[in-house]
N, CA, C and O atoms as a GROMACS GRO file, in nm:
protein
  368
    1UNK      N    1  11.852  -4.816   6.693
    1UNK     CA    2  11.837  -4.804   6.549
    1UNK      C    3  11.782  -4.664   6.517
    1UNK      O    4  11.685  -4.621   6.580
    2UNK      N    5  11.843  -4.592   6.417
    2UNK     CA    6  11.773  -4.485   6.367
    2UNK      C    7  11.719  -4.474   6.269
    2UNK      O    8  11.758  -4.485   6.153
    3UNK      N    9  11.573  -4.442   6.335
    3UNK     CA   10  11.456  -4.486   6.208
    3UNK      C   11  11.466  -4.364   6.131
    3UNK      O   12  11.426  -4.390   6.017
    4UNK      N   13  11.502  -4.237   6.141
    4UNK     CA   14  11.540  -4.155   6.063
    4UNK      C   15  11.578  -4.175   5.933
    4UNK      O   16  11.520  -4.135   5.832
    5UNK      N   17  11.703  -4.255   5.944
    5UNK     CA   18  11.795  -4.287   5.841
    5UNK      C   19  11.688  -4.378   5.788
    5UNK      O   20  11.668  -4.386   5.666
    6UNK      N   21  11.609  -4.458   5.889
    6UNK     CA   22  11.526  -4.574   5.809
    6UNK      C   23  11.415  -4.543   5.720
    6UNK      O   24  11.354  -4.614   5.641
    7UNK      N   25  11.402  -4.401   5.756
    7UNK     CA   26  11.248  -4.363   5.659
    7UNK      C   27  11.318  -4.323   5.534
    7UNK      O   28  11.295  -4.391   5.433
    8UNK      N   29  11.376  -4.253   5.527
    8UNK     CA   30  11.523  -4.185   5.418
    8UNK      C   31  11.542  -4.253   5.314
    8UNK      O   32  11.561  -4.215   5.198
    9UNK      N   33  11.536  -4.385   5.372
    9UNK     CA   34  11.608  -4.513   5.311
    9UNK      C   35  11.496  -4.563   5.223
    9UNK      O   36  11.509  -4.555   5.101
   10UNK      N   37  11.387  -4.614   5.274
   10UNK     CA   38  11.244  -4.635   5.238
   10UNK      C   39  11.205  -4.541   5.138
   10UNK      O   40  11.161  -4.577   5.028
   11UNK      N   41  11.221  -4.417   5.173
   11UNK     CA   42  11.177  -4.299   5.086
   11UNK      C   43  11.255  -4.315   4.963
   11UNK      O   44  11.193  -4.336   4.859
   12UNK      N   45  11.359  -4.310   4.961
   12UNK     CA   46  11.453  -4.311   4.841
   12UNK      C   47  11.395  -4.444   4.754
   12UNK      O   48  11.325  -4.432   4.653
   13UNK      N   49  11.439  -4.584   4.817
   13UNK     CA   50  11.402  -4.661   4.767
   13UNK      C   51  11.258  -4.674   4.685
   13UNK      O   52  11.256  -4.729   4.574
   14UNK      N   53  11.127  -4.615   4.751
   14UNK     CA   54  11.048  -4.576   4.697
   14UNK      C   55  11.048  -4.524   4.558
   14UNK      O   56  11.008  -4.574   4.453
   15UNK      N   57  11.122  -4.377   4.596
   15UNK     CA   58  11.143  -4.341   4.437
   15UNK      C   59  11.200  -4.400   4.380
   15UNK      O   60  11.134  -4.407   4.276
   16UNK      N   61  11.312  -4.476   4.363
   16UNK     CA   62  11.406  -4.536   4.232
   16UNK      C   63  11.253  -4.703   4.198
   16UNK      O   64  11.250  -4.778   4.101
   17UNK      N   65  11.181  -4.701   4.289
   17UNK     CA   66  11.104  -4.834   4.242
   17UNK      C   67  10.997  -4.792   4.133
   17UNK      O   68  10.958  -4.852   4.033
   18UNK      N   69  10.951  -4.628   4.201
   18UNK     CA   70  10.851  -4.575   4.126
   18UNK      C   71  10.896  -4.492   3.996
   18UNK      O   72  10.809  -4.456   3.917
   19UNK      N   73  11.004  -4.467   3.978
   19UNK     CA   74  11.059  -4.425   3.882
   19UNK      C   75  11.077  -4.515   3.778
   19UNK      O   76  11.054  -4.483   3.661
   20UNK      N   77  11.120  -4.632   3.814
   20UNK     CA   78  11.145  -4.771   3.727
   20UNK      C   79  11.038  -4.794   3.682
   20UNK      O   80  11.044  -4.785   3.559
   21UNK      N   81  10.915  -4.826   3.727
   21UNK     CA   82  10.802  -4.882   3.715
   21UNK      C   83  10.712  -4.766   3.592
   21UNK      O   84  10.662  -4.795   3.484
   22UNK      N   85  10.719  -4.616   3.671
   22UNK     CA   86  10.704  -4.489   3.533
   22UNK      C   87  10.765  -4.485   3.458
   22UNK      O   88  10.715  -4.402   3.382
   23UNK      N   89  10.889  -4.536   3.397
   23UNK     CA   90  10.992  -4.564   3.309
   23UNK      C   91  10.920  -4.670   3.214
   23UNK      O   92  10.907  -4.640   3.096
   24UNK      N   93  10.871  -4.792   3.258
   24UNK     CA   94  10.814  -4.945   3.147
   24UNK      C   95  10.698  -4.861   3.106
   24UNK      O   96  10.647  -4.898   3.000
   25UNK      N   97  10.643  -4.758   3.162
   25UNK     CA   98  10.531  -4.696   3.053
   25UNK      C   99  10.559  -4.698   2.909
   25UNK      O  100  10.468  -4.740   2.837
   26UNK      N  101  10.680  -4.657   2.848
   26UNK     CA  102  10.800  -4.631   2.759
   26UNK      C  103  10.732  -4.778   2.633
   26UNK      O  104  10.674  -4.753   2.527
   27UNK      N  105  10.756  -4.889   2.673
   27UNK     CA  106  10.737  -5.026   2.635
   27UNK      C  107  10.574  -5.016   2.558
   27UNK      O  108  10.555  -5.045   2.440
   28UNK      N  109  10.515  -4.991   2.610
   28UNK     CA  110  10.360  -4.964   2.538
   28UNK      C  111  10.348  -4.888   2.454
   28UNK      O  112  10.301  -4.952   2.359
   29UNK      N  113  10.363  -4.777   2.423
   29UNK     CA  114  10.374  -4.680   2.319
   29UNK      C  115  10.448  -4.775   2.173
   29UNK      O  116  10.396  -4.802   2.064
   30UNK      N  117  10.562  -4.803   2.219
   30UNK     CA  118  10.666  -4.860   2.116
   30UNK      C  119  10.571  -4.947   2.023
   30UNK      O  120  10.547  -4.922   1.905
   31UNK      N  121  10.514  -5.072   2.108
   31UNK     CA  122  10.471  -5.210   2.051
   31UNK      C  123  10.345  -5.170   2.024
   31UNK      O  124  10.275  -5.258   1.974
   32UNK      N  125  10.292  -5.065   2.041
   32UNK     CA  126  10.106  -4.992   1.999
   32UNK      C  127  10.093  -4.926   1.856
   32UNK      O  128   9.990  -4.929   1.789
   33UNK      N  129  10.270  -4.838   1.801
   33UNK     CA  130  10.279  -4.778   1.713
   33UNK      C  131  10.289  -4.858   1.615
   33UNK      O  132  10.232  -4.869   1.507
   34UNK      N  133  10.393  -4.927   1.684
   34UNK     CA  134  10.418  -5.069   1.517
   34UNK      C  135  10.345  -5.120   1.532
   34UNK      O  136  10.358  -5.119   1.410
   35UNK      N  137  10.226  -5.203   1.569
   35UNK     CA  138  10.142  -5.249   1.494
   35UNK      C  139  10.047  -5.158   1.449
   35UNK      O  140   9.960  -5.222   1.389
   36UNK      N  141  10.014  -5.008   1.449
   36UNK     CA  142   9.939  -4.932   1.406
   36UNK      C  143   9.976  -4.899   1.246
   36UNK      O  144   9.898  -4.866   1.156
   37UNK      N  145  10.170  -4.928   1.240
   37UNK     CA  146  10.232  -4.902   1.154
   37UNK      C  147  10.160  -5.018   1.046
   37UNK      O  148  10.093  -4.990   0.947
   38UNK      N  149  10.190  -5.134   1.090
   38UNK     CA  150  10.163  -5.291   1.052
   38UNK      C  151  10.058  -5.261   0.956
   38UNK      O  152  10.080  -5.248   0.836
   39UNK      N  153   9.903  -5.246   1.030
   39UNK     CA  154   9.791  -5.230   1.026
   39UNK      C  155   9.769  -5.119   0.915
   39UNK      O  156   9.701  -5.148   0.817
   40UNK      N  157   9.823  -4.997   0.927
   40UNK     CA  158   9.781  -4.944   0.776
   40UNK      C  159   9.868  -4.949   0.686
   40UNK      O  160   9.817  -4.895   0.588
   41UNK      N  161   9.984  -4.989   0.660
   41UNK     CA  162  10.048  -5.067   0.581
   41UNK      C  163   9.978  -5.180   0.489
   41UNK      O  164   9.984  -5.198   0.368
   42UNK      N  165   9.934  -5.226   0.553
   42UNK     CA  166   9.828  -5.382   0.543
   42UNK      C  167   9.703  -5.317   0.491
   42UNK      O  168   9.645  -5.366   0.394
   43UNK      N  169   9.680  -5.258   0.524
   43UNK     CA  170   9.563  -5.138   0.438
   43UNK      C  171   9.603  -5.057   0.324
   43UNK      O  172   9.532  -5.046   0.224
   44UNK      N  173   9.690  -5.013   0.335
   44UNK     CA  174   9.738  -4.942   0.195
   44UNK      C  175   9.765  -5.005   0.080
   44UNK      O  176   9.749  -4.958  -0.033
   45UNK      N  177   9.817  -5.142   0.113
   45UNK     CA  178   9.862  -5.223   0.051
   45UNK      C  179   9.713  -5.329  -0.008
   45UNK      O  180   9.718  -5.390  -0.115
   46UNK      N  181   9.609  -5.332   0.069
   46UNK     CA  182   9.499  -5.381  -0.010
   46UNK      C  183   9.417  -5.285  -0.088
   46UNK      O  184   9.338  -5.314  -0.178
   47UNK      N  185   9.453  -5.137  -0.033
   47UNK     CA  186   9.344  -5.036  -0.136
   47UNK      C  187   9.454  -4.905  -0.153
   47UNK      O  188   9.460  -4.802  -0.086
   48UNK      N  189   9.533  -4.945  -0.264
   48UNK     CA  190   9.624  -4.831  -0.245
   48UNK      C  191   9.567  -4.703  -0.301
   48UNK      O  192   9.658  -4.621  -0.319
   49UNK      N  193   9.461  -4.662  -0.331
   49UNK     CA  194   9.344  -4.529  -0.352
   49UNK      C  195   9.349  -4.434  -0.186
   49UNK      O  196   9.348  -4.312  -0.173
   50UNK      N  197   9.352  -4.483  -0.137
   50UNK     CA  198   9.289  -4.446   0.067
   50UNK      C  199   9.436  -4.410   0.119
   50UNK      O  200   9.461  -4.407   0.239
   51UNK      N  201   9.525  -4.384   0.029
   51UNK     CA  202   9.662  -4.390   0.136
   51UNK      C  203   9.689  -4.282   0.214
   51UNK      O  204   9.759  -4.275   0.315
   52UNK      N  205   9.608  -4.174   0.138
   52UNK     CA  206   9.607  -4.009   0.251
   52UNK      C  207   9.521  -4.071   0.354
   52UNK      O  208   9.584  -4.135   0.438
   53UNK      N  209   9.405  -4.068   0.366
   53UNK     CA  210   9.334  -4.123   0.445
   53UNK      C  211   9.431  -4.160   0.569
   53UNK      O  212   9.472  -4.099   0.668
   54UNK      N  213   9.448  -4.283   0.520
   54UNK     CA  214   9.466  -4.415   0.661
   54UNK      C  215   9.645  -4.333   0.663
   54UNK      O  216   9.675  -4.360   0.780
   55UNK      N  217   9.716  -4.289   0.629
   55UNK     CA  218   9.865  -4.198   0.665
   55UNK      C  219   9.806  -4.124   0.803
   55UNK      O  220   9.821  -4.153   0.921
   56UNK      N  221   9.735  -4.020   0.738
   56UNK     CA  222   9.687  -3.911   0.840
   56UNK      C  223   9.639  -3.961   0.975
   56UNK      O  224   9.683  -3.927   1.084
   57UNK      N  225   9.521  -4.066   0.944
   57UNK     CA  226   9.500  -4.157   1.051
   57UNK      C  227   9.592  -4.216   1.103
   57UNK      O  228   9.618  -4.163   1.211
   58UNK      N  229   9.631  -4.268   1.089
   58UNK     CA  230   9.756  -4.356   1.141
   58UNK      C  231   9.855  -4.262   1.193
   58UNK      O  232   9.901  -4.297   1.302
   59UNK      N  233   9.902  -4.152   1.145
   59UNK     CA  234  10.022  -4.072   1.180
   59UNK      C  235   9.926  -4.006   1.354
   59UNK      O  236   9.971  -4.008   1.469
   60UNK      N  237   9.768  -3.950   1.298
   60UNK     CA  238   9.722  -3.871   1.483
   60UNK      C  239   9.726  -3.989   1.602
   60UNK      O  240   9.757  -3.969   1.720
   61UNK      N  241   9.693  -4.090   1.554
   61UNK     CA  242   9.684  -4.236   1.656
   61UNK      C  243   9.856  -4.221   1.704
   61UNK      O  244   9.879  -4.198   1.823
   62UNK      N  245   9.943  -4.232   1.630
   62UNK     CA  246  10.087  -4.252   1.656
   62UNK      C  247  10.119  -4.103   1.760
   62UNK      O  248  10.203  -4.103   1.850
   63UNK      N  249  10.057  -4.015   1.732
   63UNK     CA  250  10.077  -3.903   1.810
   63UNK      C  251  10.009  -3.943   1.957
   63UNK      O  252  10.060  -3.944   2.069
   64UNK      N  253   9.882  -3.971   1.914
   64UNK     CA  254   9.789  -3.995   2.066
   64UNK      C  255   9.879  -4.088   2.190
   64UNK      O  256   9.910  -4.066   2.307
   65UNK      N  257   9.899  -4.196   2.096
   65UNK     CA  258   9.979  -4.313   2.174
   65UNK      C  259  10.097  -4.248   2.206
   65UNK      O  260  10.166  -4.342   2.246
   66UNK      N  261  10.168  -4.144   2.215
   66UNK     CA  262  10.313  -4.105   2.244
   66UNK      C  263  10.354  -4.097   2.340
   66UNK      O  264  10.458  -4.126   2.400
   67UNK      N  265  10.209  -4.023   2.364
   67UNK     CA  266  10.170  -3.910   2.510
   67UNK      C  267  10.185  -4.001   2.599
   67UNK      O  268  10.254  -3.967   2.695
   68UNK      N  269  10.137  -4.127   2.599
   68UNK     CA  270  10.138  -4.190   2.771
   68UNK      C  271  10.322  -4.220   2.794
   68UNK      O  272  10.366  -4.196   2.906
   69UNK      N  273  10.406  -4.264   2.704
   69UNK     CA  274  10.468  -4.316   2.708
   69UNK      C  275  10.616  -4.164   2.732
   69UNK      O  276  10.730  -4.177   2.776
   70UNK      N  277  10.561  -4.065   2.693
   70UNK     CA  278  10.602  -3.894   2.755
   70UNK      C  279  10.555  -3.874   2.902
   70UNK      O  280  10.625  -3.830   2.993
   71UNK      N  281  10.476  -3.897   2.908
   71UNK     CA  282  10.397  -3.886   3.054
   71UNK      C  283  10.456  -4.004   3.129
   71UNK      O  284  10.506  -3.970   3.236
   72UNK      N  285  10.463  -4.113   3.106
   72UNK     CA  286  10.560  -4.191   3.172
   72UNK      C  287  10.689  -4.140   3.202
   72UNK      O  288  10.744  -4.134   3.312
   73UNK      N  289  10.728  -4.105   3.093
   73UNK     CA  290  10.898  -4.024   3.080
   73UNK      C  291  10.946  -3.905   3.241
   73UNK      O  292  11.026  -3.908   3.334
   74UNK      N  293  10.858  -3.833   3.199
   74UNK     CA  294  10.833  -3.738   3.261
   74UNK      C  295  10.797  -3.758   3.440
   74UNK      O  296  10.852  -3.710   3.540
   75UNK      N  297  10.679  -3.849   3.423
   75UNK     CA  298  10.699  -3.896   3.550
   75UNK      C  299  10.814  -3.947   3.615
   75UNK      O  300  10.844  -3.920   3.731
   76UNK      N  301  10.891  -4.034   3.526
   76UNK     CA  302  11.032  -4.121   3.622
   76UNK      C  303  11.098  -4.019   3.653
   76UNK      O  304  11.142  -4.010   3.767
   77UNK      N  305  11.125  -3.905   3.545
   77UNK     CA  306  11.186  -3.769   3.567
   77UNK      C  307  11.245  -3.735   3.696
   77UNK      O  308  11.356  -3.733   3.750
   78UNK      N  309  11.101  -3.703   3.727
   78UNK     CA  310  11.038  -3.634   3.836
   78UNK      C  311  11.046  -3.721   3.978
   78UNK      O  312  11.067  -3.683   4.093
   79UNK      N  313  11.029  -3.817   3.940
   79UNK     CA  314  11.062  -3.907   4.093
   79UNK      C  315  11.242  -3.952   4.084
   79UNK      O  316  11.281  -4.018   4.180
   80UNK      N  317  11.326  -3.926   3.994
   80UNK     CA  318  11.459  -3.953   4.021
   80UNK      C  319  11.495  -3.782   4.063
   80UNK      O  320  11.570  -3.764   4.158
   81UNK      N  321  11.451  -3.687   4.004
   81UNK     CA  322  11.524  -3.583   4.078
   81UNK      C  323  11.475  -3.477   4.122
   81UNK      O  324  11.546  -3.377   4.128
   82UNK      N  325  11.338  -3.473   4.164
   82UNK     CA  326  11.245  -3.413   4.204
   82UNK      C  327  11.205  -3.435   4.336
   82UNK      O  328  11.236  -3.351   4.421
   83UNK      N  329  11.114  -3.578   4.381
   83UNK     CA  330  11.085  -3.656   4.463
   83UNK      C  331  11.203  -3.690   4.588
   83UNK      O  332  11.176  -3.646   4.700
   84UNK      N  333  11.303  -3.749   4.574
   84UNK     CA  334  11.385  -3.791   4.651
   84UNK      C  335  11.402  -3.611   4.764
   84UNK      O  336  11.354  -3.591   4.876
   85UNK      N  337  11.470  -3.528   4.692
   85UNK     CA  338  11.456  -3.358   4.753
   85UNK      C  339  11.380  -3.338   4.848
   85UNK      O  340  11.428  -3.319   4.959
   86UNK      N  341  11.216  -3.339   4.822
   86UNK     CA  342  11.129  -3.303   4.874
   86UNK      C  343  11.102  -3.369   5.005
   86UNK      O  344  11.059  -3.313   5.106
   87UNK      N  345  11.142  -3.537   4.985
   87UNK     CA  346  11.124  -3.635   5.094
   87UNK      C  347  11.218  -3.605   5.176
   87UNK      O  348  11.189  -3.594   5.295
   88UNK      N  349  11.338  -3.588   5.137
   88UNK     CA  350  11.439  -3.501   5.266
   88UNK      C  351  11.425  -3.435   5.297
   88UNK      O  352  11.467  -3.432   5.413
   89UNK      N  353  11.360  -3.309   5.254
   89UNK     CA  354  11.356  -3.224   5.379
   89UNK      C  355  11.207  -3.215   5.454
   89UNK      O  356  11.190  -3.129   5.540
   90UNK      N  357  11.077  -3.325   5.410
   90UNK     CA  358  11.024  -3.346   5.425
   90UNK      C  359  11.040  -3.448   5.596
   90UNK      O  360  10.984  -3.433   5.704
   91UNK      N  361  11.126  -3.532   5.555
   91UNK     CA  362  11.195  -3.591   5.712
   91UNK      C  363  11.268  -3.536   5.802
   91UNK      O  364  11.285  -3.566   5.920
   92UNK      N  365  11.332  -3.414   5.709
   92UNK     CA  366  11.412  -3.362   5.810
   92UNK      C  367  11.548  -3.400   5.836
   92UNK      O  368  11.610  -3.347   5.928
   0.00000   0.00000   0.00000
């Protein structure tokens, strides 16, 4: 058996698991914004005086929350065509 091919194999597989898995980062951002959306909606709508306010708020939170779900992005990126490279010639 050539464990060569077998680490290769492992390695790859690795990345497409860890790429998948940095990819569902994606899923949190989504379902964090809409209810942030929800939430000052639901506020505007009981004190419609505050609507700059809780917009502005609501719009930097929607920014904050983006980032993980970019950074997720970015990560799967990086392990579909970055990672796999390095591990080959890393094995040889």
């Amino acid at each position: 058996m050539d464990f060569q091919l077998l680490a290769k194999g492992i390695a790859l597989a690795g990345c497409a698991i860890g790429a998948g898995c940095a990819l569902i980062a994606g899923i949190g951002p989504g379902i964090g914004e809409g209810n942030a959306v929800a939430s000052a909606l639901e506020a505007i709508g009981r004190q419609p005086e505050c609507k700059g306010d809780v917009t502005s708020t609501m719009l930097l939170g929607c920014a904050i929350a983006e980032t993980t779900g970019i950074y997720g992005f970015v990560t799967g990126l990086l392990l579909i065509f970055i990672a796999p490279g390095m591990f080959m010639n890393f094995l040889g």
